[in-house]
VOBA-1610 file (N, C-alpha, C; in pm, whole numbers, padded with zeros to 5 digits, always signed):
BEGIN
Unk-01221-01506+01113Unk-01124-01589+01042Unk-01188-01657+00921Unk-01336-01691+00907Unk-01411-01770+00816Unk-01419-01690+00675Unk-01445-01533+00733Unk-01433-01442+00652Unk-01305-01423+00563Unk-01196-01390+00619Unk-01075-01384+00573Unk-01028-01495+00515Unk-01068-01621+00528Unk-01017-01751+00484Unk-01110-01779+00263Unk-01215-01742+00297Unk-01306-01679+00195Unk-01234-01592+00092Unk-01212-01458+00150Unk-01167-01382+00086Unk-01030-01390+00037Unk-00943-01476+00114Unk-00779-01541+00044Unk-00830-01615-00091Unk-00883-01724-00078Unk-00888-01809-00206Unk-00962-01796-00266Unk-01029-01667-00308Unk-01165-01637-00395Unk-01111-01482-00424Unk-01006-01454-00431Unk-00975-01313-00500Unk-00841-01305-00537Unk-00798-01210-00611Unk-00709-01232-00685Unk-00632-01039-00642Unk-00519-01038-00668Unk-00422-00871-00636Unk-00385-00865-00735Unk-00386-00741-00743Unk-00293-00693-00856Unk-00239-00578-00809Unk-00074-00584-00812Unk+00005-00456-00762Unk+00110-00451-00792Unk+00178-00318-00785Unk+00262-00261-00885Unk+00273-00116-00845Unk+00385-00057-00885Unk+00403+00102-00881Unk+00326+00176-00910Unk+00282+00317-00866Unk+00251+00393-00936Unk+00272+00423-01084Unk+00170+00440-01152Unk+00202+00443-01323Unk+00202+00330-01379Unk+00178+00196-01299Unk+00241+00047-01417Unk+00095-00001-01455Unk+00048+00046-01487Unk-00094-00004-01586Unk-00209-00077-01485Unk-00168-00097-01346Unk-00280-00183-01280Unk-00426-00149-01294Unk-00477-00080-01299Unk-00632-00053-01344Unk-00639-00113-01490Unk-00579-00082-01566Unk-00571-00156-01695Unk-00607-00282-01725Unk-00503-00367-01653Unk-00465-00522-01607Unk-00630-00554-01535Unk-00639-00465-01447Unk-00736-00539-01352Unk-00884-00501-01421Unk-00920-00393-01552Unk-01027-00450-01595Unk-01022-00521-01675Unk-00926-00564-01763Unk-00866-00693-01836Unk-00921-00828-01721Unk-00876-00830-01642Unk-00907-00932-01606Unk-01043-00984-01523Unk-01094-00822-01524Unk-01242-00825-01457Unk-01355-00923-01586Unk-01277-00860-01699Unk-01402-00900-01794Unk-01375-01036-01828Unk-01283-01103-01819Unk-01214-01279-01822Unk-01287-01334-01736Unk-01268-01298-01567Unk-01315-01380-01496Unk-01429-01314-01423Unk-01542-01245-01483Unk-01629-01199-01432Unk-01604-01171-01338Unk-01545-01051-01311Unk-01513-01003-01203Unk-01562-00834-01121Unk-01512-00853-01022Unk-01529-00661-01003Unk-01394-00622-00912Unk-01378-00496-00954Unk-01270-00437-00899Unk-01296-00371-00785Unk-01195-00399-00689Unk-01176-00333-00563Unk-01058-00243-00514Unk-01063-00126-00520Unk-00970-00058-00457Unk-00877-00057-00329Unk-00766-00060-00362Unk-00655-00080-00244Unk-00546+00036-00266Unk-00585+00166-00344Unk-00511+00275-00268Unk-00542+00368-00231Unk-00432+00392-00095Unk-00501+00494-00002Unk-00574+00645-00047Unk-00514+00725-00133Unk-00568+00813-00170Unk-00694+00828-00279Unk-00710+00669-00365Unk-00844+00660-00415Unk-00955+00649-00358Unk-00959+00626-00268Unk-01051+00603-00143Unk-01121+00744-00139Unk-01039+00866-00192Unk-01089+00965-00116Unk-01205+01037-00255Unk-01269+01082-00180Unk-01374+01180-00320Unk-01287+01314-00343Unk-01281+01335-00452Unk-01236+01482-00462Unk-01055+01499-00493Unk-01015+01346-00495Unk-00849+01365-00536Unk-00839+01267-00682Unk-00984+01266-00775Unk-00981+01164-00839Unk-00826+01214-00961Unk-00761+01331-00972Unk-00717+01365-01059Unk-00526+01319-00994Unk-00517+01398-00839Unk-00437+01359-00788Unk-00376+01238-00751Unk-00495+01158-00735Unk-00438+01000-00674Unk-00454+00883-00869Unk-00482+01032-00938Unk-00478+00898-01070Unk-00565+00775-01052Unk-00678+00839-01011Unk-00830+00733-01039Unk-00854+00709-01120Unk-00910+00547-01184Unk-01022+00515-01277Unk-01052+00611-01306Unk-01043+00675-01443Unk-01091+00758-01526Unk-01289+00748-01532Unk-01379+00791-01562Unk-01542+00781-01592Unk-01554+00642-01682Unk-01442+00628-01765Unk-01452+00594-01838Unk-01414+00423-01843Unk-01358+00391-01749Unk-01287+00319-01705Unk-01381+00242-01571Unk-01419+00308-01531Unk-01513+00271-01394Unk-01701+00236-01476Unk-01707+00292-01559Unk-01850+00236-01643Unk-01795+00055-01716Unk-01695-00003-01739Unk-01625-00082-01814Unk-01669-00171-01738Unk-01659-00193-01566Unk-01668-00349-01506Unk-01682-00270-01353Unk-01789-00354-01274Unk-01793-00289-01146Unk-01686-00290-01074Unk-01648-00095-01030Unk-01577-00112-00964Unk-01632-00048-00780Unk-01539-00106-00669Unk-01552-00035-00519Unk-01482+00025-00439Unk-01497+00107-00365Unk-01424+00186-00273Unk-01338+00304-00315Unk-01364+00311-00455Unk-01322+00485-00526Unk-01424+00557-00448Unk-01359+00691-00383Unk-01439+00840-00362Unk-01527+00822-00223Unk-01495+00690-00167Unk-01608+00678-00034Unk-01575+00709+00085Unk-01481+00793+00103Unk-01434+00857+00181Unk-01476+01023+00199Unk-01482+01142+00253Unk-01454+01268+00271Unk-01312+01252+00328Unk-01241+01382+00215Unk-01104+01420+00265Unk-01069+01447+00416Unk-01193+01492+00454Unk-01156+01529+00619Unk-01168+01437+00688Unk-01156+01258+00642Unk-01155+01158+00754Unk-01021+01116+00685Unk-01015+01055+00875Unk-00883+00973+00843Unk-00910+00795+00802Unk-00765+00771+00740Unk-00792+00628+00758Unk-00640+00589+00765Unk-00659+00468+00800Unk-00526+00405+00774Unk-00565+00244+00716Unk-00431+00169+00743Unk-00444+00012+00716Unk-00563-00097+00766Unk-00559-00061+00892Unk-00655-00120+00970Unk-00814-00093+00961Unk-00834+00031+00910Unk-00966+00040+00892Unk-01015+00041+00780Unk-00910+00035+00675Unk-00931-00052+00486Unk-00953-00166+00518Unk-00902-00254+00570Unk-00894-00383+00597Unk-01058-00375+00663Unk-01123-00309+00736Unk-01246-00361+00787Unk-01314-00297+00683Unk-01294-00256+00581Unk-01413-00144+00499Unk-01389-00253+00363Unk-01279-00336+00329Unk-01267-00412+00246Unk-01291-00525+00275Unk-01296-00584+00357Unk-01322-00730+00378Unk-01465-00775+00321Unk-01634-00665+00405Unk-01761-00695+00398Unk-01745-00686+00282Unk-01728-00582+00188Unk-01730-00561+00044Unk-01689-00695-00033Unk-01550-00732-00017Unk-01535-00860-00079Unk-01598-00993-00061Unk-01642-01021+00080Unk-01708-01101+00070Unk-01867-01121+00003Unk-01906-01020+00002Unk-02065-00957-00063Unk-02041-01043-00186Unk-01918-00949-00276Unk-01847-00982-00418Unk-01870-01151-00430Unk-01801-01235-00327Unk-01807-01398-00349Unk-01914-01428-00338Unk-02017-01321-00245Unk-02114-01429-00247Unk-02211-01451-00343Unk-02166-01370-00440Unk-02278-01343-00550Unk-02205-01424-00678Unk-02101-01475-00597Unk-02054-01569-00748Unk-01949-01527-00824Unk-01890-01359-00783Unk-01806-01293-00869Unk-01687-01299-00790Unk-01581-01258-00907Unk-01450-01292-00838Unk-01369-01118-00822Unk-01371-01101-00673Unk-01323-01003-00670Unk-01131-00926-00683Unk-01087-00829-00759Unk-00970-00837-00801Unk-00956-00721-00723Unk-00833-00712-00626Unk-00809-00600-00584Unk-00671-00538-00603Unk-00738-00408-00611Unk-00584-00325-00716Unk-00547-00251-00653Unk-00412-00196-00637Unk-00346-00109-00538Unk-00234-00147-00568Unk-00142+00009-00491Unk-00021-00010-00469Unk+00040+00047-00361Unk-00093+00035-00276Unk-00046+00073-00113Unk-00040-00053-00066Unk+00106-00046-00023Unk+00134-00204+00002Unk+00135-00215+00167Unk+00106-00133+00248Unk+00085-00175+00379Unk-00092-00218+00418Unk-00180-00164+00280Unk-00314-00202+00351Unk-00345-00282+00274Unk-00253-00356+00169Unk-00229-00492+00127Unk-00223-00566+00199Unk-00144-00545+00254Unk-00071-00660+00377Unk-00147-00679+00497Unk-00214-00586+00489Unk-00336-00600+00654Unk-00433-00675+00568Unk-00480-00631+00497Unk-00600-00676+00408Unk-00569-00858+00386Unk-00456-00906+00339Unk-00397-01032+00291Unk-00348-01106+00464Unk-00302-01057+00557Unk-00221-01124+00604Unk-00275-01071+00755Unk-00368-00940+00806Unk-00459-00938+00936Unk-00343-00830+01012Unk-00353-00738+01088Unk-00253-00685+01159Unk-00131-00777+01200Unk-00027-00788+01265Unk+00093-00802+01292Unk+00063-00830+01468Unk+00091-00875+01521Unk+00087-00922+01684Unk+00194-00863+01783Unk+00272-00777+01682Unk+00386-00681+01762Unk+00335-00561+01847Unk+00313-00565+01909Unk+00231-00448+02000Unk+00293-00297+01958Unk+00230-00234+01937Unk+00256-00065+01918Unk+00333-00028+01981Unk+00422+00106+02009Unk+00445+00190+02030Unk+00372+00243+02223Unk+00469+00275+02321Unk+00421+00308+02412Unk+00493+00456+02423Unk+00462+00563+02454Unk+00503+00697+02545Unk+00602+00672+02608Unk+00545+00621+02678Unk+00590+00646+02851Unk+00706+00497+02874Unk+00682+00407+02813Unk+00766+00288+02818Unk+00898+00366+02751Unk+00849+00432+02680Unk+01015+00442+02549Unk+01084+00526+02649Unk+00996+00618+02682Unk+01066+00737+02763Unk+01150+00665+02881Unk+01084+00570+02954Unk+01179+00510+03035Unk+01271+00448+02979Unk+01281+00393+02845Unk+01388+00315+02835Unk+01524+00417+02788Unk+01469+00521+02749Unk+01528+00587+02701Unk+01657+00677+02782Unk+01580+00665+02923Unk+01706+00677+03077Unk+01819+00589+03040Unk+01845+00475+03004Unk+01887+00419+03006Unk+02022+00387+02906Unk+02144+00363+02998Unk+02249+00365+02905Unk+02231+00262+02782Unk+02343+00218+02690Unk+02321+00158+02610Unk+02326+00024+02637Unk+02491+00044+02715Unk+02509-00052+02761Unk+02404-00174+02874Unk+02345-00084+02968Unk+02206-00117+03035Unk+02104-00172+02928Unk+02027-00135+02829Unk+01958-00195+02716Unk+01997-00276+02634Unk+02093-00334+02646Unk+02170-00425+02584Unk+02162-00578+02633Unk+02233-00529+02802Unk+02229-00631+02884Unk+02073-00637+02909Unk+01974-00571+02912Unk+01848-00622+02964Unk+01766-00729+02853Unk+01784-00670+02695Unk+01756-00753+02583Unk+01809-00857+02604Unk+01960-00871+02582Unk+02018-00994+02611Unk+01962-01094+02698Unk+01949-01057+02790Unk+01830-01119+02936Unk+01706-01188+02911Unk+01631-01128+02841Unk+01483-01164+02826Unk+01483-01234+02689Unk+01566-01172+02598Unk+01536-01275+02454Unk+01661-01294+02362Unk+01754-01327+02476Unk+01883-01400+02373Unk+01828-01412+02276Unk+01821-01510+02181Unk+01764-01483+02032Unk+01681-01370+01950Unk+01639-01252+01996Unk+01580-01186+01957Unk+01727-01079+01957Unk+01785-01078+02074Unk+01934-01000+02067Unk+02001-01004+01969Unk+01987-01130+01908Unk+02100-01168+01818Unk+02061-01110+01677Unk+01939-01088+01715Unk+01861-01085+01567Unk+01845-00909+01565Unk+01898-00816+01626Unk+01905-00719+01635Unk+02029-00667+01664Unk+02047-00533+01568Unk+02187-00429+01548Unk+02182-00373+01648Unk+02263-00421+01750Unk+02278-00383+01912Unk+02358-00297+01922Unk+02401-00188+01809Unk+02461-00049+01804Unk+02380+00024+01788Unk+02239+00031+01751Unk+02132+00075+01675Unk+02060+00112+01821Unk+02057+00198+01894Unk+01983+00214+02014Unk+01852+00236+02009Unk+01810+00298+01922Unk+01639+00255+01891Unk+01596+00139+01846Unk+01668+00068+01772Unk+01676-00079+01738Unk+01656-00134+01901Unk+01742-00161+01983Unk+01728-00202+02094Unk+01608-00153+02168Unk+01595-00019+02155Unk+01461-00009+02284Unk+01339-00019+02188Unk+01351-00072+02046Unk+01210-00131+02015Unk+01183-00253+02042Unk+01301-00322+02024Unk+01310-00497+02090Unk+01254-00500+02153Unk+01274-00420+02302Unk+01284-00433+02464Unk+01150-00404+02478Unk+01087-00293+02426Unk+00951-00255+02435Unk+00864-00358+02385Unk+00925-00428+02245Unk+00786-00536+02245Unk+00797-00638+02318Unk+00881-00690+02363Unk+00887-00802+02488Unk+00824-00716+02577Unk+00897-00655+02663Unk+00767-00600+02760Unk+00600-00582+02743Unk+00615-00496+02645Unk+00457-00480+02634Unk+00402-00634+02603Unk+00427-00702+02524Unk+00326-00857+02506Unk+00405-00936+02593Unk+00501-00913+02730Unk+00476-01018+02825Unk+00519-01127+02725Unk+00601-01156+02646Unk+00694-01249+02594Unk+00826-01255+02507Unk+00859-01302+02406Unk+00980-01287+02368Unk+00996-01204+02219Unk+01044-01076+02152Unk+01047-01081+02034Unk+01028-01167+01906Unk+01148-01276+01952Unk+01189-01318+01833Unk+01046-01411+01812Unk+00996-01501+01896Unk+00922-01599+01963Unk+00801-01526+01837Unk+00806-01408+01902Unk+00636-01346+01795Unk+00668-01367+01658Unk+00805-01300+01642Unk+00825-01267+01490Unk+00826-01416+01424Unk+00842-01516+01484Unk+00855-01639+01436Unk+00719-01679+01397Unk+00606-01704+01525Unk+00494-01685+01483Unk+00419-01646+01409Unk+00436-01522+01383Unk+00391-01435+01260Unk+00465-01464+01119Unk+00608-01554+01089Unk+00606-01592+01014Unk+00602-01714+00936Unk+00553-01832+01068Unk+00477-01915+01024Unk+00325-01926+00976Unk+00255-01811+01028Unk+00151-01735+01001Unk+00149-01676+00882Unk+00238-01636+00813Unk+00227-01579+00733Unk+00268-01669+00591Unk+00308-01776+00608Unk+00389-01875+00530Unk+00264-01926+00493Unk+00153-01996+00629Unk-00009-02061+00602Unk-00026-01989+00522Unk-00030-01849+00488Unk-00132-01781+00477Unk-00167-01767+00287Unk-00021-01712+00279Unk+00052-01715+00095Unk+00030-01844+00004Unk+00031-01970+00147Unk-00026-02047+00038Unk-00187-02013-00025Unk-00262-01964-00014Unk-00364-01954-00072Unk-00441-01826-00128Unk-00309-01733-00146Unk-00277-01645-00190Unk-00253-01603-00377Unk-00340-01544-00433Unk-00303-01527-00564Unk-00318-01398-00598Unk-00173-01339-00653Unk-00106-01211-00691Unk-00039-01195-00836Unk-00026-01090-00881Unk+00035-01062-00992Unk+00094-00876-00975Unk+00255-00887-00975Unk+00296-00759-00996Unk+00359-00730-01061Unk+00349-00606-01115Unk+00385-00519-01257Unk+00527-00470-01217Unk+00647-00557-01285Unk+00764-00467-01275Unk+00800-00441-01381Unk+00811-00296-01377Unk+00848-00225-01529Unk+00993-00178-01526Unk+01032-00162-01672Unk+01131-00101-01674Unk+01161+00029-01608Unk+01235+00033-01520Unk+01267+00200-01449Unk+01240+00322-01553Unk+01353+00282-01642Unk+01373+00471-01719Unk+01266+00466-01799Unk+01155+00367-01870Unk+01002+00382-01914Unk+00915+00401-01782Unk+00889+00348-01690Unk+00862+00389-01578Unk+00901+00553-01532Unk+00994+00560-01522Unk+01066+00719-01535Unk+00972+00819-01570Unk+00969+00776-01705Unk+00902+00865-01812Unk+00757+00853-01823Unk+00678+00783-01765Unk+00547+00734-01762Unk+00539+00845-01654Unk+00627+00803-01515Unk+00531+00934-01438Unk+00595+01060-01443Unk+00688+01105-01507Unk+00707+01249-01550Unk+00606+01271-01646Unk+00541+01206-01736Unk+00412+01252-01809Unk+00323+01260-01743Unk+00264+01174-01659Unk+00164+01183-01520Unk+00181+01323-01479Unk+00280+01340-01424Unk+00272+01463-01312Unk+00236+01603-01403Unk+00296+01566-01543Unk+00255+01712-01610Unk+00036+01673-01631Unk+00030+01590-01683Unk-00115+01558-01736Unk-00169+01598-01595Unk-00083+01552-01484Unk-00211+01573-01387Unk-00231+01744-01365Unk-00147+01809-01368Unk-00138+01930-01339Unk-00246+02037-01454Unk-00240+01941-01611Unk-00313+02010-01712Unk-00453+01939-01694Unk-00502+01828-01602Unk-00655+01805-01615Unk-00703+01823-01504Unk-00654+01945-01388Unk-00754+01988-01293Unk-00679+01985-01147Unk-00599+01896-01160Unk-00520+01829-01003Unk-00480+02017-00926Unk-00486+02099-00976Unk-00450+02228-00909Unk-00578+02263-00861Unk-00670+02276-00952Unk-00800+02308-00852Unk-00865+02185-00766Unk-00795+02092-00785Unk-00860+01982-00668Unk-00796+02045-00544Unk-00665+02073-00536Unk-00597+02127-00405Unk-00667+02281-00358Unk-00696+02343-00440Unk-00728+02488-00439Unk-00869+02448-00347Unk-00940+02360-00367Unk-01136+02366-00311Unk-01082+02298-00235Unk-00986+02175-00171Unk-00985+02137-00035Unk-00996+02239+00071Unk-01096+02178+00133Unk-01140+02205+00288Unk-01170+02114+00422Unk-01050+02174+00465Unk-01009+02089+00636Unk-00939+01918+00603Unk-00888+01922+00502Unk-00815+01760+00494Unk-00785+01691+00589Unk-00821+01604+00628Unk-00723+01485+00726Unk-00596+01518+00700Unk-00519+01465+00809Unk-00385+01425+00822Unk-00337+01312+00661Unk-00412+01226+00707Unk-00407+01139+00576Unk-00433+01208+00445Unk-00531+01259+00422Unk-00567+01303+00300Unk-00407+01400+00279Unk-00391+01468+00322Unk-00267+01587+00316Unk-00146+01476+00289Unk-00120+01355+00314Unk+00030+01315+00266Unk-00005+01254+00127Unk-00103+01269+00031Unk-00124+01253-00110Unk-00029+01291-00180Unk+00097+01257-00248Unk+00167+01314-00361Unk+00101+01392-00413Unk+00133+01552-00455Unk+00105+01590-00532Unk-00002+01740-00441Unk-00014+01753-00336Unk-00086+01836-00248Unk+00024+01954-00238Unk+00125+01900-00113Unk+00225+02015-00092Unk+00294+02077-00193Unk+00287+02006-00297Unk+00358+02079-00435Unk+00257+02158-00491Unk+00159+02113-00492Unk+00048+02222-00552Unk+00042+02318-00377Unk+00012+02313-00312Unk-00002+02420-00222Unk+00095+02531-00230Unk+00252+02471-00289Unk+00372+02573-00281Unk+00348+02639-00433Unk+00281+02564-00534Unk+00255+02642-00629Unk+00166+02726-00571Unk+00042+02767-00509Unk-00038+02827-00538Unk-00019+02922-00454Unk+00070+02936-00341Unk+00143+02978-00295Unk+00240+03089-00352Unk+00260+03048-00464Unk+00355+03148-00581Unk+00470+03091-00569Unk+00523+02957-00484Unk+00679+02953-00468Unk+00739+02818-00577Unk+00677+02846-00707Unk+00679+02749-00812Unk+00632+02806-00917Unk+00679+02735-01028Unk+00592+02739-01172Unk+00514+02632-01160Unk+00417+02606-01281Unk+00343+02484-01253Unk+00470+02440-01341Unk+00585+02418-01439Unk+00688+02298-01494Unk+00736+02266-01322Unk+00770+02378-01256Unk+00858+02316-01145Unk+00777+02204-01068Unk+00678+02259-01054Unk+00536+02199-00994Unk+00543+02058-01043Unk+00526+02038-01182Unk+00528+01905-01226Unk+00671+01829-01181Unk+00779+01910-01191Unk+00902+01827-01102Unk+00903+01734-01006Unk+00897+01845-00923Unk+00871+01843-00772Unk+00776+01674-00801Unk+00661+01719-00837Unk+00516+01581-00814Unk+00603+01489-00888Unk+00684+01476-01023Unk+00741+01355-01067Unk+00851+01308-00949Unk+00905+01420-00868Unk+01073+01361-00811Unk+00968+01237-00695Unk+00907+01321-00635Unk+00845+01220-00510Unk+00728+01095-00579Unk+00662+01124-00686Unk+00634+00997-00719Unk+00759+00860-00767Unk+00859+00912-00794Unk+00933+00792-00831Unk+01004+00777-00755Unk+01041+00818-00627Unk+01070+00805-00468Unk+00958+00700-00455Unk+00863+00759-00450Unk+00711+00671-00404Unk+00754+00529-00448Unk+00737+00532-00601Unk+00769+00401-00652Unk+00920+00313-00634Unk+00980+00335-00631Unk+01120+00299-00570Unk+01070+00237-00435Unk+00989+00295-00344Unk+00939+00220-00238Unk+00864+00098-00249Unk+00779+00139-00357Unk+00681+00044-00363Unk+00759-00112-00449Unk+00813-00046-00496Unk+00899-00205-00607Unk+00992-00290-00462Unk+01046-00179-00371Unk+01110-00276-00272Unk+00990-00362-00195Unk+00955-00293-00160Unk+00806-00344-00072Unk+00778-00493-00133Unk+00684-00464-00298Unk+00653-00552-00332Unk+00754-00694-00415Unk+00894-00652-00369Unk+00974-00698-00454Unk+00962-00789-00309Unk+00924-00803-00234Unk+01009-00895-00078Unk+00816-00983-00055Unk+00753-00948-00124Unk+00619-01071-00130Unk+00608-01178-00228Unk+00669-01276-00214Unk+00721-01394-00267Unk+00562-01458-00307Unk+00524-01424-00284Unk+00338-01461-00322Unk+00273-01428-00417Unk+00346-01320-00445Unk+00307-01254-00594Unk+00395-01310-00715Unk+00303-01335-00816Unk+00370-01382-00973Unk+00418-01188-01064Unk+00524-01225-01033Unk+00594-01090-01091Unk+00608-01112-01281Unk+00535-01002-01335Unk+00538-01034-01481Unk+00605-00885-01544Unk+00723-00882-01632Unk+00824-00807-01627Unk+00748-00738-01750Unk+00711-00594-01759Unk+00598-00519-01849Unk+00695-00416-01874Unk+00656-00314-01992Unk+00729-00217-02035Unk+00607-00152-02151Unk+00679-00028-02181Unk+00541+00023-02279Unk+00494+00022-02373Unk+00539-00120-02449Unk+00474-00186-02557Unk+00410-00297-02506Unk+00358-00346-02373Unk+00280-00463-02331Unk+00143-00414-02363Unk+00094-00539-02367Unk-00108-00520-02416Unk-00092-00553-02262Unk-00212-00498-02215Unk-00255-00561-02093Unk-00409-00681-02117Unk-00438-00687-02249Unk-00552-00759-02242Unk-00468-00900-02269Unk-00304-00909-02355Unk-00233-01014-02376Unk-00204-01072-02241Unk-00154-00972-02149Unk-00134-01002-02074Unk-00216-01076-01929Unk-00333-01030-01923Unk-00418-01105-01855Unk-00480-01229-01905Unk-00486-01213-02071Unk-00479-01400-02095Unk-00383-01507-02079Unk-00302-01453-02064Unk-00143-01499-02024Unk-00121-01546-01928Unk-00180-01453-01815Unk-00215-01514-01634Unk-00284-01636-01636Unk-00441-01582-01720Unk-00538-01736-01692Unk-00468-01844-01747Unk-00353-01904-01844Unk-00304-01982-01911Unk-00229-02095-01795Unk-00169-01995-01687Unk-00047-02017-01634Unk-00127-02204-01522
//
């Protein structure tokens, strides 16, 4: 907790969609506040997708120290929980040397582990669901109702997986839904206060057009032979935008224009996710950008505030 309490009020986020300038922003603001950059998306992490996941360019990564680009092999997995332990030592190293670490991403779930610690809702059981799953509706209804009136209420009790996820987390943590979720968001209320963010909301149809140029550039500086030399990918590594579309190209069941489609339709799916996501973290200072913003104006602009 000493650790994490450290790393809240001695670093700074920066996040935003795919395509909205955050590497930009964040060596802008590396060189203001003597800083170093830390990586927070999932597929930069990995060595060997620097073209696919739209890495710090060479050129860009010589500018201000950056961490956790390429330190991965494609053939491991990762998720939220184990960024969160591979980012924490790193950042604290960063404070202790006096520098202020900025972390950039727009994977907003290993944000949220990273900022705010796993969630206290217990996982997913087999064998629990399967039993509940015997069960009429009406039966899962009345049993929720039973154990966490208020958590009932707070759930679409037409929604039958809705219900037997209720039911499952009361059972499994031996207490009440709502009771946790409350917890966790008084927990999470402490937490934002000492929280400092900045996210990039751009105009959609420039946004639009930012990553329909992406998806072609990536396709003309290599991103096909990055997919072509993968060998044995993780699970993780394989849900990278921009893999299965090159695999169906190389495959023959594409042009590379369609190719670039395809990689633009699901990146701005992607981003559409990510703007909801980050549109519901009230912690973050949202600064409204488009493709005449400086980002060096703009990070003097932050320190002003």
């Amino acid at each position: 907790m000493h650790l994490l309490k450290i790393t809240i009020q001695n670093s700074l986020y920066i996040c935003g969609p795919t395509a909205s300038g955050k590497s930009a922003l964040a060596i802008e603001l590396a060189r203001l506040l003597d800083g170093e950059i830390v990586n927070a998306d999932a597929y930069q992490l990995y060595r060997g997708l620097e073209t696919i996941s739209a890495a710090p360019s060479p050129d860009e990564l010589s500018q201000v120290t950056h961490h956790l680009y390429g330190v991965l092999d494609p053939s491991e997995t990762c998720d939220a929980m184990r960024f969160r332990e591979m980012a924490l030592p790193v950042i604290n190293e960063i404070q202790s040397r006096g520098k202020t670490p900025i972390i950039t991403g727009g994977s907003g779930m290993y944000l949220k582990f990273l900022t705010h610690g796993p969630s206290p809702v217990p996982s997913g059981d087999d064998a629990l669901r399967k039993e509940l799953e015997n069960e009429s509706d009406e039966a899962l209804v009345a049993r929720l109702t039973d154990i966490d009136p208020e958590g009932a209420s707070m759930t679409n009790l037409k929604n039958r997986r809705y219900v037997i996820r209720a039911l499952e987390i009361c059972i499994l943590s031996g207490g009440k839904m709502s009771e946790l979720k409350s917890d966790w968001k008084r927990a999470s209320d402490s937490i934002e206060k000492d929280l400092r963010g900045i996210y990039l909301l751009w105009d959609r149809e420039q946004l639009r057009q930012r990553i329909n140029r992406r998806a072609e550039v990536m396709l003309e500086s290599g991103a096909i032979e990055e997919v072509a030399s993968l060998t044995n990918p993780s699970a993780t590594c394989e849900k990278a935008i921009g893999i299965p579309q090159i695999r169906a190209h190389l495959a023959g069941e594409s042009t590379q224009g369609e190719c670039a489609e395809l990689i633009a339709a699901a990146t701005r799916q992607y981003a559409k996710r990510q703007r909801t996501w980050f549109g519901k973290e009230k912690w973050l200072t949202t600064y409204d950008v488009n493709i005449e913003s400086d980002m060096s104006e703009l990070a003097e602009q932050w320190l002003r505030v």
